[in-house]
N, CA, C, O and CB atoms as a CASP TS submission, in Angstrom:
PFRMAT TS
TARGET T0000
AUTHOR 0000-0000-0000
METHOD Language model
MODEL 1
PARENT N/A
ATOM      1  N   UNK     1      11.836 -10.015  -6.070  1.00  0.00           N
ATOM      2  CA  UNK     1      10.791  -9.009  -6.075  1.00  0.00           C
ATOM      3  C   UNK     1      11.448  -7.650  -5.826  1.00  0.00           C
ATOM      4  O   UNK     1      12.223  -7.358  -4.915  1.00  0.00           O
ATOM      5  CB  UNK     1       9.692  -9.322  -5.000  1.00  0.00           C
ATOM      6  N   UNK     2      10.880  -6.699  -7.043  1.00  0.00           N
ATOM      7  CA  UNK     2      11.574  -5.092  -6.618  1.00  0.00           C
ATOM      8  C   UNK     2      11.154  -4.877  -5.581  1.00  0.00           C
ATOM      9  O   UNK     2      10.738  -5.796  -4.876  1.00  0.00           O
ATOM     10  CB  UNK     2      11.277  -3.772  -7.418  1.00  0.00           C
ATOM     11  N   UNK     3      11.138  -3.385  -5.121  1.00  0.00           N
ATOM     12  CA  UNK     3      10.359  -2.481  -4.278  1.00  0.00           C
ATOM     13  C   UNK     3       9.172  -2.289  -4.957  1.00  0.00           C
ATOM     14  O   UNK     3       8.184  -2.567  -4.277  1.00  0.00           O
ATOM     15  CB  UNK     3      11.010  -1.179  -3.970  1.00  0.00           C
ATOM     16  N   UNK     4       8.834  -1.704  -6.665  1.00  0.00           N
ATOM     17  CA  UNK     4       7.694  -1.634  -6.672  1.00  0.00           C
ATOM     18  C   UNK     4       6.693  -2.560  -6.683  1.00  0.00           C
ATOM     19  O   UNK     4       5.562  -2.221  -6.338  1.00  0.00           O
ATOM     20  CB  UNK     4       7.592  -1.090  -7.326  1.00  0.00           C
ATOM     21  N   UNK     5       7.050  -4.229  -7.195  1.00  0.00           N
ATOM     22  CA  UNK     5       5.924  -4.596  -6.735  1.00  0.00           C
ATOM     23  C   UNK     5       5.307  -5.367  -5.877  1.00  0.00           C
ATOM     24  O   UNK     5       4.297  -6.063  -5.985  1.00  0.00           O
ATOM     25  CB  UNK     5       5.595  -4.785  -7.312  1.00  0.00           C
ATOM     26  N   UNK     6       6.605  -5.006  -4.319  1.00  0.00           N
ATOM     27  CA  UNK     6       6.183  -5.330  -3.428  1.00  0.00           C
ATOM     28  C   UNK     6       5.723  -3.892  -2.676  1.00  0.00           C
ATOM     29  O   UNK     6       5.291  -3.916  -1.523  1.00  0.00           O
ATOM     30  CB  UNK     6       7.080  -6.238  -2.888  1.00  0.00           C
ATOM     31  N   UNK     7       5.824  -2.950  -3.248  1.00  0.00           N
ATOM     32  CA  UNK     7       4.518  -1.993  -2.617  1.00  0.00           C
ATOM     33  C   UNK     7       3.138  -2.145  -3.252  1.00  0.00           C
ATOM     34  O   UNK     7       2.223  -1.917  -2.461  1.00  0.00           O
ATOM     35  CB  UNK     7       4.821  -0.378  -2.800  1.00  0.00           C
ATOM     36  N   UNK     8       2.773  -2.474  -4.487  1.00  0.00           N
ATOM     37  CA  UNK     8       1.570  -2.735  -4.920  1.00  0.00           C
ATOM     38  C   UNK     8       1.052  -4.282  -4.356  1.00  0.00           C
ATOM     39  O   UNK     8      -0.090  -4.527  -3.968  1.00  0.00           O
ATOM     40  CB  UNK     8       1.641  -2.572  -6.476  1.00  0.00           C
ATOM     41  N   UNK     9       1.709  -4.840  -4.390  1.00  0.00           N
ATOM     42  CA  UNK     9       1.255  -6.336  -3.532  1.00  0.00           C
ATOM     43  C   UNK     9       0.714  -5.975  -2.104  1.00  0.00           C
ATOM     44  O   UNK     9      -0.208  -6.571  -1.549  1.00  0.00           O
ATOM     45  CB  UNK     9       2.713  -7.488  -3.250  1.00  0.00           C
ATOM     46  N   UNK    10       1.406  -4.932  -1.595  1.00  0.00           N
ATOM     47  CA  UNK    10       1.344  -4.841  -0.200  1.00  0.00           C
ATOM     48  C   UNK    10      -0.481  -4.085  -0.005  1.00  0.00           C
ATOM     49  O   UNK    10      -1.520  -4.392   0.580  1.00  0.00           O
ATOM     50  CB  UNK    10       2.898  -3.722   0.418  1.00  0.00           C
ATOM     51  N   UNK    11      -0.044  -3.119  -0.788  1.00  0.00           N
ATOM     52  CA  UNK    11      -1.693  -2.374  -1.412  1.00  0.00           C
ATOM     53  C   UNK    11      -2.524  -3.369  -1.859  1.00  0.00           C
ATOM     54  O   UNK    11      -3.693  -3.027  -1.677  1.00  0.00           O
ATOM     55  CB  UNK    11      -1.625  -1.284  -2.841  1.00  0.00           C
ATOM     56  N   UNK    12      -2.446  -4.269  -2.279  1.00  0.00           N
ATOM     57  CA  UNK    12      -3.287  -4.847  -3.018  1.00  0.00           C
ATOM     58  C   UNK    12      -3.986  -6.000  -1.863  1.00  0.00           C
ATOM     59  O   UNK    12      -5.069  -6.583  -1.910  1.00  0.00           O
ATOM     60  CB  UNK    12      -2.502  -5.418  -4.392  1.00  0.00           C
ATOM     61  N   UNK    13      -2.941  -6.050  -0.886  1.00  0.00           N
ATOM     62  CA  UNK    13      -2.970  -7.413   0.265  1.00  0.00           C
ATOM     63  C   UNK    13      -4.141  -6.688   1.124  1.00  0.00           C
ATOM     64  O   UNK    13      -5.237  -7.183   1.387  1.00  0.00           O
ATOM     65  CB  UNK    13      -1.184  -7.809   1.397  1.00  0.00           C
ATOM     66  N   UNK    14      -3.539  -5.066   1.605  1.00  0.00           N
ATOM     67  CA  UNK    14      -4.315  -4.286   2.577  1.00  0.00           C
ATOM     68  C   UNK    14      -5.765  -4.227   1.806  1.00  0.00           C
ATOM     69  O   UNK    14      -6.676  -4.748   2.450  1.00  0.00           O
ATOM     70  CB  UNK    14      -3.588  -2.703   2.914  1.00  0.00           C
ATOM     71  N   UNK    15      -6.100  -3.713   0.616  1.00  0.00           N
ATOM     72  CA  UNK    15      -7.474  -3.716   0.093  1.00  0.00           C
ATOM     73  C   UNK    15      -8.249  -4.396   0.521  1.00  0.00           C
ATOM     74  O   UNK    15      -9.237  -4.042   1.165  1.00  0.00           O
ATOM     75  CB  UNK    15      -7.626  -3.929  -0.978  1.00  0.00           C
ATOM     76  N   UNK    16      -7.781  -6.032   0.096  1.00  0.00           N
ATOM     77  CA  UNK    16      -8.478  -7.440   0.208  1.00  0.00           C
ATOM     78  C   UNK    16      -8.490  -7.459   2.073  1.00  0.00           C
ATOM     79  O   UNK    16      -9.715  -7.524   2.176  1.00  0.00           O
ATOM     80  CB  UNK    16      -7.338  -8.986  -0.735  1.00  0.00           C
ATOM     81  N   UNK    17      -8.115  -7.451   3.187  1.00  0.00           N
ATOM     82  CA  UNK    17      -7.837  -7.317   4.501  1.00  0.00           C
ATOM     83  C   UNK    17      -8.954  -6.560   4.991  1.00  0.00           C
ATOM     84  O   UNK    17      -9.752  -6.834   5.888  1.00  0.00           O
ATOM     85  CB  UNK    17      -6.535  -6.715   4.772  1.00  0.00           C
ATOM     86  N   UNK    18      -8.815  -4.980   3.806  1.00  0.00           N
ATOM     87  CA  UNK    18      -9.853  -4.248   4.679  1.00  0.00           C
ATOM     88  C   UNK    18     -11.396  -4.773   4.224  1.00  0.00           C
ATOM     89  O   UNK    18     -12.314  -4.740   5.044  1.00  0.00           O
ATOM     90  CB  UNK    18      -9.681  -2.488   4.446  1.00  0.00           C
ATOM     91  N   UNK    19     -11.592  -5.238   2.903  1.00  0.00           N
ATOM     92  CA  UNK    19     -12.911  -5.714   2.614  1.00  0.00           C
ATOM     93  C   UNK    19     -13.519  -7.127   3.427  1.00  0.00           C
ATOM     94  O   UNK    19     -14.711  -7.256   3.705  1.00  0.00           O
ATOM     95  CB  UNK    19     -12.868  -5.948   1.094  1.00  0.00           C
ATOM     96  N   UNK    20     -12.629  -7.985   3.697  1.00  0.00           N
ATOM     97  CA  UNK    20     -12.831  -9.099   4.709  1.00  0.00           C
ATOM     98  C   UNK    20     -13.163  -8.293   5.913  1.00  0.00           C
ATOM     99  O   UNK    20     -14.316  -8.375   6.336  1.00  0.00           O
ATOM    100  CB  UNK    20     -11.509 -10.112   4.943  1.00  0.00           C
ATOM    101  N   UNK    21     -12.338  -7.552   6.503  1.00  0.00           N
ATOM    102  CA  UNK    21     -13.043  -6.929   7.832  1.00  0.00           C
ATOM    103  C   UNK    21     -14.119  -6.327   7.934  1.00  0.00           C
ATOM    104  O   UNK    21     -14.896  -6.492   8.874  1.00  0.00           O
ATOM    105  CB  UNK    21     -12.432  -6.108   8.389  1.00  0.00           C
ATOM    106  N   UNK    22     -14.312  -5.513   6.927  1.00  0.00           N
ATOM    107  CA  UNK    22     -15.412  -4.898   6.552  1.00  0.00           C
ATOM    108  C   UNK    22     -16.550  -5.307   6.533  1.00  0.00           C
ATOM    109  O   UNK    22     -17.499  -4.684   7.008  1.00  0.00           O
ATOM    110  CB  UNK    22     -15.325  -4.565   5.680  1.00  0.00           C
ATOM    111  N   UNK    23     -16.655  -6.922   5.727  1.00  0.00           N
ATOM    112  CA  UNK    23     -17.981  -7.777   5.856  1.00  0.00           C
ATOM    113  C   UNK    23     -17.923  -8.642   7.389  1.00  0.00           C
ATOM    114  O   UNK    23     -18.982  -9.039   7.876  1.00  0.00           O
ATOM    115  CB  UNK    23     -18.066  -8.984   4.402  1.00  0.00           C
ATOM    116  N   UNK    24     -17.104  -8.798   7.825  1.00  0.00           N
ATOM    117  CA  UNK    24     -17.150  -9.604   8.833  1.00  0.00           C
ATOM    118  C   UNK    24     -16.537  -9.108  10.145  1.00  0.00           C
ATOM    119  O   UNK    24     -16.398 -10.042  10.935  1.00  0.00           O
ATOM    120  CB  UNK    24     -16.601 -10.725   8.421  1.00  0.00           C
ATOM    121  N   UNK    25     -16.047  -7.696  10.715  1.00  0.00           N
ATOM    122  CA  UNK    25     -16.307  -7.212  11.446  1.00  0.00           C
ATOM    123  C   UNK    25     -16.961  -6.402  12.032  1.00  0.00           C
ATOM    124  O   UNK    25     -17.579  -6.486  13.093  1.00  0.00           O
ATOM    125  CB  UNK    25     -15.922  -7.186  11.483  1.00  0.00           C
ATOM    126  N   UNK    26     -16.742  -5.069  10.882  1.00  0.00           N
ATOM    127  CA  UNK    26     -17.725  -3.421  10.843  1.00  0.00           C
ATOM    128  C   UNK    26     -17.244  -2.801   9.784  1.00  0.00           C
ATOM    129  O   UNK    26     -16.099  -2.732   9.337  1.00  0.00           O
ATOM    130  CB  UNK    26     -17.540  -2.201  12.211  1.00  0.00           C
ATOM    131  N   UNK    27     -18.484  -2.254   9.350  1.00  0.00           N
ATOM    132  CA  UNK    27     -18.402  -1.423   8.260  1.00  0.00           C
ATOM    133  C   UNK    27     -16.788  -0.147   8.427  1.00  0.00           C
ATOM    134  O   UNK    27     -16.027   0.458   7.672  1.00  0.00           O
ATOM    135  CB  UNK    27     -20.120  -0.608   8.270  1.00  0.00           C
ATOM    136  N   UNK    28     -16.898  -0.237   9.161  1.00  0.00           N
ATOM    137  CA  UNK    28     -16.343   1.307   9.543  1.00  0.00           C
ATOM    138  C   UNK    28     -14.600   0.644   9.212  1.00  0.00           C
ATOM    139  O   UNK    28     -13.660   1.367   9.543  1.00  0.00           O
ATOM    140  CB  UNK    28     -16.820   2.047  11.722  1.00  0.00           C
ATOM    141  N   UNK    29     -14.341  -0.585   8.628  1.00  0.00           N
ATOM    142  CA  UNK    29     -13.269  -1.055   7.936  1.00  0.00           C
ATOM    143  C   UNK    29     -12.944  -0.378   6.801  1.00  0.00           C
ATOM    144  O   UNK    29     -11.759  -0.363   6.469  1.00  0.00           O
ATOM    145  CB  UNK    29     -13.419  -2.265   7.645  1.00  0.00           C
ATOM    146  N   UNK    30     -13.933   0.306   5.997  1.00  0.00           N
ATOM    147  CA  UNK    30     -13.983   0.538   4.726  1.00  0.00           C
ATOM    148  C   UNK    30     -12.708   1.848   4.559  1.00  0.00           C
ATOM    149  O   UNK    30     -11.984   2.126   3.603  1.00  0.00           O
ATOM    150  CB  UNK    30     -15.648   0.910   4.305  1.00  0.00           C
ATOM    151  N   UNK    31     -12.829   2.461   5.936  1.00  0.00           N
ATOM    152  CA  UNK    31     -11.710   3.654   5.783  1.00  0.00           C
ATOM    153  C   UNK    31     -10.633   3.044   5.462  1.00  0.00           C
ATOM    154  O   UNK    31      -9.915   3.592   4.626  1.00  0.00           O
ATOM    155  CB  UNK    31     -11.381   4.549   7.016  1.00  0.00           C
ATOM    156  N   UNK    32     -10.256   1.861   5.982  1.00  0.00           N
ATOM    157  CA  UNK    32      -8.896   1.318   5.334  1.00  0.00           C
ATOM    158  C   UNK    32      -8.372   1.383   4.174  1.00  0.00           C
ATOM    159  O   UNK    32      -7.229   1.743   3.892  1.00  0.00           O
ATOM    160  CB  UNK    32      -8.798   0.253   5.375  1.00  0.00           C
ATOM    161  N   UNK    33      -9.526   0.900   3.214  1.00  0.00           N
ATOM    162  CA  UNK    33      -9.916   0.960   1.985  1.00  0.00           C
ATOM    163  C   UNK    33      -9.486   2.538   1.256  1.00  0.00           C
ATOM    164  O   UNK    33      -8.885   2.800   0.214  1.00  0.00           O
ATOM    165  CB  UNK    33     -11.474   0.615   2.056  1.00  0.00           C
ATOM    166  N   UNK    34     -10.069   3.382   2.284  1.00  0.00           N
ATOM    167  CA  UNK    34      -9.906   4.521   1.325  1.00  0.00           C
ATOM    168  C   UNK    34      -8.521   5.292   1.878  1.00  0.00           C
ATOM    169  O   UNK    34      -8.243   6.410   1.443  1.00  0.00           O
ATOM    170  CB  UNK    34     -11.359   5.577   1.327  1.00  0.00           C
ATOM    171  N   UNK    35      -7.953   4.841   2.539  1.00  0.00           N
ATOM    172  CA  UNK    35      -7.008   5.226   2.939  1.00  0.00           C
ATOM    173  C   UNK    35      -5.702   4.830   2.140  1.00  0.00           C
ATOM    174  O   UNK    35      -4.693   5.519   1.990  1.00  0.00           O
ATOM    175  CB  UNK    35      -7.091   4.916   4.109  1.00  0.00           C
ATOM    176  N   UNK    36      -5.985   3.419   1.610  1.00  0.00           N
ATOM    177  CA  UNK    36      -4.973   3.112   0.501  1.00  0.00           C
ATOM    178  C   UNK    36      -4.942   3.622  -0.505  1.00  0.00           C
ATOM    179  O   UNK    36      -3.950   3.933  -1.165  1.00  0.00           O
ATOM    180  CB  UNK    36      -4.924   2.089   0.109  1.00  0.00           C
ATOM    181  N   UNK    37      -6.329   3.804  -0.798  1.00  0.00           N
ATOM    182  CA  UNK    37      -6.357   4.266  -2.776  1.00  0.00           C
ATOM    183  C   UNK    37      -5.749   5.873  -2.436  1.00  0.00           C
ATOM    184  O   UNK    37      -4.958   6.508  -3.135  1.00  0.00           O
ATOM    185  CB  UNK    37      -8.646   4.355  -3.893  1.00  0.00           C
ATOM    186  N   UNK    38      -6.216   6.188  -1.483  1.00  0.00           N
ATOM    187  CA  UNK    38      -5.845   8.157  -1.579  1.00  0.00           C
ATOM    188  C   UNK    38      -4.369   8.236  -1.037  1.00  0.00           C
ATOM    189  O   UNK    38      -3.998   9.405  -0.929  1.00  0.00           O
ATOM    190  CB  UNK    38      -7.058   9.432  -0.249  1.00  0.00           C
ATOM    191  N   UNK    39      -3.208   7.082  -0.582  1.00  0.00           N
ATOM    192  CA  UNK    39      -2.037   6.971  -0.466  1.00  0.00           C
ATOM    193  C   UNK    39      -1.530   6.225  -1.657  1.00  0.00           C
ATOM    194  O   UNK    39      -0.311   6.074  -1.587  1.00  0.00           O
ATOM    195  CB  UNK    39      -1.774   6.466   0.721  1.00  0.00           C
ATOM    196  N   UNK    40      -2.026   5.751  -2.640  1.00  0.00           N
ATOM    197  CA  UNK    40      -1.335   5.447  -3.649  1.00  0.00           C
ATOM    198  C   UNK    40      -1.686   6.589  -5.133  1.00  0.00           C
ATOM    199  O   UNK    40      -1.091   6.727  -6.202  1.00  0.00           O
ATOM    200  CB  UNK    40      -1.688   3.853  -3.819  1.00  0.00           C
ATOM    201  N   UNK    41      -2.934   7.261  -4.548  1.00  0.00           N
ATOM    202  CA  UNK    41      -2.696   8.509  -5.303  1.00  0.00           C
ATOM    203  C   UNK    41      -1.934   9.516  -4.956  1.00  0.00           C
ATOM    204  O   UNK    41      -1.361  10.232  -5.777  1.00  0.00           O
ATOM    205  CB  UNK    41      -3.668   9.057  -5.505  1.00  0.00           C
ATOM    206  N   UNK    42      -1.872   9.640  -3.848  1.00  0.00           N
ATOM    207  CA  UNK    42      -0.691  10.572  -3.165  1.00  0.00           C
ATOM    208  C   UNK    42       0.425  10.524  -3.954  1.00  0.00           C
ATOM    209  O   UNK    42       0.784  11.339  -4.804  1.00  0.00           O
ATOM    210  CB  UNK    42      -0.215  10.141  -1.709  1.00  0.00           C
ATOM    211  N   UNK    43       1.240   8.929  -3.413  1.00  0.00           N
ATOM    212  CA  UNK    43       2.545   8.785  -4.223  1.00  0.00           C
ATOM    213  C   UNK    43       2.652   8.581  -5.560  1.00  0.00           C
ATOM    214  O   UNK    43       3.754   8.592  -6.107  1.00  0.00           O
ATOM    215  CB  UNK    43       3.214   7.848  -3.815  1.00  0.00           C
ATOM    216  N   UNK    44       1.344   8.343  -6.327  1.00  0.00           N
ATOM    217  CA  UNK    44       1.705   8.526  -7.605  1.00  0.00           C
ATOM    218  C   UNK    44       1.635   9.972  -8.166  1.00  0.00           C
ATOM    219  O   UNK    44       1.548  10.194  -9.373  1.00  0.00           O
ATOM    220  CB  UNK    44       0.932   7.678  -8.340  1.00  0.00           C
ATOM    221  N   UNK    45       1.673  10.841  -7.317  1.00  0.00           N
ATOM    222  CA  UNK    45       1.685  12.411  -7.621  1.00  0.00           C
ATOM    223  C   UNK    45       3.009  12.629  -7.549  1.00  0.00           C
ATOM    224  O   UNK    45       3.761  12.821  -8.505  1.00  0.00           O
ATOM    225  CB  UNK    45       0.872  13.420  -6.622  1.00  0.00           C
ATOM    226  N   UNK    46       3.396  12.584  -5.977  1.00  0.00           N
ATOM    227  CA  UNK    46       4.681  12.960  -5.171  1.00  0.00           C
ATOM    228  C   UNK    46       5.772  12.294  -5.650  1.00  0.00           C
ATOM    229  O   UNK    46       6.803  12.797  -6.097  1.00  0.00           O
ATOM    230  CB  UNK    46       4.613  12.664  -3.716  1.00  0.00           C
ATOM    231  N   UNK    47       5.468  11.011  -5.523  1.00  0.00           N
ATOM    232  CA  UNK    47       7.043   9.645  -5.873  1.00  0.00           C
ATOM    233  C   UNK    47       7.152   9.260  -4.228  1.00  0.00           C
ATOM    234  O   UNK    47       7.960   8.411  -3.852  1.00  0.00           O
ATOM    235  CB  UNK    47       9.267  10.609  -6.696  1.00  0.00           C
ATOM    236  N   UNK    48       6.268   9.961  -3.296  1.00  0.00           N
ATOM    237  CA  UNK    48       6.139   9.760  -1.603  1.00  0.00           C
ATOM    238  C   UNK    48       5.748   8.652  -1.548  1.00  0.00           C
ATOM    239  O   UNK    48       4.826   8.458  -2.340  1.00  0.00           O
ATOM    240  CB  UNK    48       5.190  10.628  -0.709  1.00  0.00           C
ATOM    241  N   UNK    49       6.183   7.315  -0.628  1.00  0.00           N
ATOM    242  CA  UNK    49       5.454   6.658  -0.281  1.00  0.00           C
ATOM    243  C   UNK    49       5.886   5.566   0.924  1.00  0.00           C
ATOM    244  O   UNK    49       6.525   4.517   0.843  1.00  0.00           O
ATOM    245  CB  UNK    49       5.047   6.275  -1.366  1.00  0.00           C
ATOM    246  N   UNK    50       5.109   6.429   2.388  1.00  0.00           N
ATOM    247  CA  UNK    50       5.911   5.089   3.402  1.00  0.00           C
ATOM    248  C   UNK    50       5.986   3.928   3.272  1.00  0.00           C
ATOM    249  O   UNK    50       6.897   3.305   3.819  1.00  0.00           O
ATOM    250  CB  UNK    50       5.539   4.852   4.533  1.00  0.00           C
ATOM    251  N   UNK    51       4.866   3.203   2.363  1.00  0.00           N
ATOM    252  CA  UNK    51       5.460   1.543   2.578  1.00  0.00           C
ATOM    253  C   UNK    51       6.717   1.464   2.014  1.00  0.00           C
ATOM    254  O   UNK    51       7.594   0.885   2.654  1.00  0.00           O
ATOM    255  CB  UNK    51       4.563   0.290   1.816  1.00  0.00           C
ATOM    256  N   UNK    52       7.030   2.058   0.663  1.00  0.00           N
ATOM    257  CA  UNK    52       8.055   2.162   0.074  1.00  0.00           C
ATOM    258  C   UNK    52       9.233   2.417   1.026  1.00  0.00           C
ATOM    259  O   UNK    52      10.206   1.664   0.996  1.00  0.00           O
ATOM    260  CB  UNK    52       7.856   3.056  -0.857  1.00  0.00           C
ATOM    261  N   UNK    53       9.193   3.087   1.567  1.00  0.00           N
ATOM    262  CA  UNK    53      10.756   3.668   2.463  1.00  0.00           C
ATOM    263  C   UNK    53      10.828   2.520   3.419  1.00  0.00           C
ATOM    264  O   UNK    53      12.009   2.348   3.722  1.00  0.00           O
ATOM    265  CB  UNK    53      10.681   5.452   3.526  1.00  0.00           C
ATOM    266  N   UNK    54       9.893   1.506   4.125  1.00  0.00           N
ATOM    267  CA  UNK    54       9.810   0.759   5.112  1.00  0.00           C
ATOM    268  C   UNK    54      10.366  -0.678   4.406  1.00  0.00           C
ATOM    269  O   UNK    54      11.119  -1.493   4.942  1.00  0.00           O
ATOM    270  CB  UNK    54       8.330   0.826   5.742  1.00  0.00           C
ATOM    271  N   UNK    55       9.749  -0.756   2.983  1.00  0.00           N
ATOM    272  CA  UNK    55      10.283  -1.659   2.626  1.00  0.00           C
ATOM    273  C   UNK    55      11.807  -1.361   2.282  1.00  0.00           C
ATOM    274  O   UNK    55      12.635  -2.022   2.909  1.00  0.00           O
ATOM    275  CB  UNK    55       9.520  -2.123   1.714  1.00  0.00           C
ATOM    276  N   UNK    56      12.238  -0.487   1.403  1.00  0.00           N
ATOM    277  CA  UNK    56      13.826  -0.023   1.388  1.00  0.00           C
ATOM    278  C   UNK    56      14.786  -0.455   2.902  1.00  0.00           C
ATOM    279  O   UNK    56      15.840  -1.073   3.055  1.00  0.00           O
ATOM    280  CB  UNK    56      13.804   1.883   1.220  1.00  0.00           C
ATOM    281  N   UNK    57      13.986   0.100   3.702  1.00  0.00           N
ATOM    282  CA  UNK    57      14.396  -0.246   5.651  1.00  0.00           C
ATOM    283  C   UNK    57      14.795  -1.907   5.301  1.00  0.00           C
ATOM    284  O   UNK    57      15.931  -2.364   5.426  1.00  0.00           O
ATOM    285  CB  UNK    57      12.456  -0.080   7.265  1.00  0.00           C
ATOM    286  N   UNK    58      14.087  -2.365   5.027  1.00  0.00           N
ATOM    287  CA  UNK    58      14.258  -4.113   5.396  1.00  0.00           C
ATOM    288  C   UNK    58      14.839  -4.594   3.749  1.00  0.00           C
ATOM    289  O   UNK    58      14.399  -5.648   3.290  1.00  0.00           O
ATOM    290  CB  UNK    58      12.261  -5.135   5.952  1.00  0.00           C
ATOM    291  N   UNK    59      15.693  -3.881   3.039  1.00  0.00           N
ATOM    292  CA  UNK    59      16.425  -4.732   2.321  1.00  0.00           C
ATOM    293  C   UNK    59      16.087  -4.472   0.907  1.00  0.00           C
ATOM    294  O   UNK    59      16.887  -4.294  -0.011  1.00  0.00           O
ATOM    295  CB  UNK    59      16.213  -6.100   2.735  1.00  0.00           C
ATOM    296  N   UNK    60      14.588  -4.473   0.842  1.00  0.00           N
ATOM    297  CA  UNK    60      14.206  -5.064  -0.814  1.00  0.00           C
ATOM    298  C   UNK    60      14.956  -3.917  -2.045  1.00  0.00           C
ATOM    299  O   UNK    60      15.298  -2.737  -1.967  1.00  0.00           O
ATOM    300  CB  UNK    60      12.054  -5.022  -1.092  1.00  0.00           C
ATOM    301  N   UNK    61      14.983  -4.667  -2.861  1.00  0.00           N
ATOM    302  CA  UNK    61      15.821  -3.977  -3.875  1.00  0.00           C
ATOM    303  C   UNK    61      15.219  -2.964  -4.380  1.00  0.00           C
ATOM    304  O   UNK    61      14.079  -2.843  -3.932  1.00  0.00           O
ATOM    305  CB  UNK    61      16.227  -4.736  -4.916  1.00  0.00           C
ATOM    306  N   UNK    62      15.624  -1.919  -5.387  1.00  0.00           N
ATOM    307  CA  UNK    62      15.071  -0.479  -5.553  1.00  0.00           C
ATOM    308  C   UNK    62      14.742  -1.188  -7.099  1.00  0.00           C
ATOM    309  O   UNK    62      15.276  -2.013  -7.840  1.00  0.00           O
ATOM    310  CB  UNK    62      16.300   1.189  -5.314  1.00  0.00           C
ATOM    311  N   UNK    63      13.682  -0.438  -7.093  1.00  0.00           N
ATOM    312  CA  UNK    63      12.541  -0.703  -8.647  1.00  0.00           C
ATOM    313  C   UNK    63      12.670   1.043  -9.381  1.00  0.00           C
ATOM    314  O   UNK    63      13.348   1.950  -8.900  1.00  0.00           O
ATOM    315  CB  UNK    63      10.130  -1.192  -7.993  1.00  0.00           C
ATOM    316  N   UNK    64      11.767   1.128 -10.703  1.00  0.00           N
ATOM    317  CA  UNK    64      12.009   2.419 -11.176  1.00  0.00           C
ATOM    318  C   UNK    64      11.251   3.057 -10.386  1.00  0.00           C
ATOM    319  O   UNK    64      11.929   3.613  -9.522  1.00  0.00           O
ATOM    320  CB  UNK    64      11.787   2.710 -12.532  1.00  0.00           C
ATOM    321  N   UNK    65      10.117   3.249 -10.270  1.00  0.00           N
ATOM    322  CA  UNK    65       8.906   4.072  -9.478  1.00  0.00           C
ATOM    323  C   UNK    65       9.333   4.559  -8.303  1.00  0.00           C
ATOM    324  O   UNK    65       8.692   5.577  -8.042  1.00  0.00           O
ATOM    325  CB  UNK    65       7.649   3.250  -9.115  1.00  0.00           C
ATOM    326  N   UNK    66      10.404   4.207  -7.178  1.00  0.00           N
ATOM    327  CA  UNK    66      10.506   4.822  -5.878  1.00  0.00           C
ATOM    328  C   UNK    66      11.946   4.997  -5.739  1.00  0.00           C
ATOM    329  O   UNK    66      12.320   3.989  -5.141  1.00  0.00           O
ATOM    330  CB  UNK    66       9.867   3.995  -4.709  1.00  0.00           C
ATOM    331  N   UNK    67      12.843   5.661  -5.947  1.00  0.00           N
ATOM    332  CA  UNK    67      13.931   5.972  -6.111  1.00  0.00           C
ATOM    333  C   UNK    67      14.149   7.170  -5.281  1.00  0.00           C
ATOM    334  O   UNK    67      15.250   7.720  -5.268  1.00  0.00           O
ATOM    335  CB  UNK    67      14.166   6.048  -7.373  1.00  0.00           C
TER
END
């Protein structure tokens, strides 16, 4: 697995996480939610993206998208 699509897996894991909490703890989960989509619009502006650098931290190999 590159880096990129273990940053979209990782996004994609947090989505599904925050909507389970969301129905089954409190609404107020949903910021999670929007906190991902407006950090993966971020870095698809910038090329910025902390999961990206955290994953680089622990090894995973470099993909085209985060360089």
């Amino acid at each position: 697995m590159n880096l990129d699509r273990a940053v979209l897996a990782f996004a994609g894991a947090m989505v599904l996480v925050s909507l389970a909490l969301t129905r089954y703890v409190s609404p107020y989960w949903a910021w999670l939610t929007v906190f991902v989509g407006l950090n993966l619009i971020q870095s698809s502006i910038t090329g910025f993206c902390p999961a990206a650098k955290i994953f680089r931290a622990f090894g995973v190999k470099e993909g085209c998208a985060f360089k």
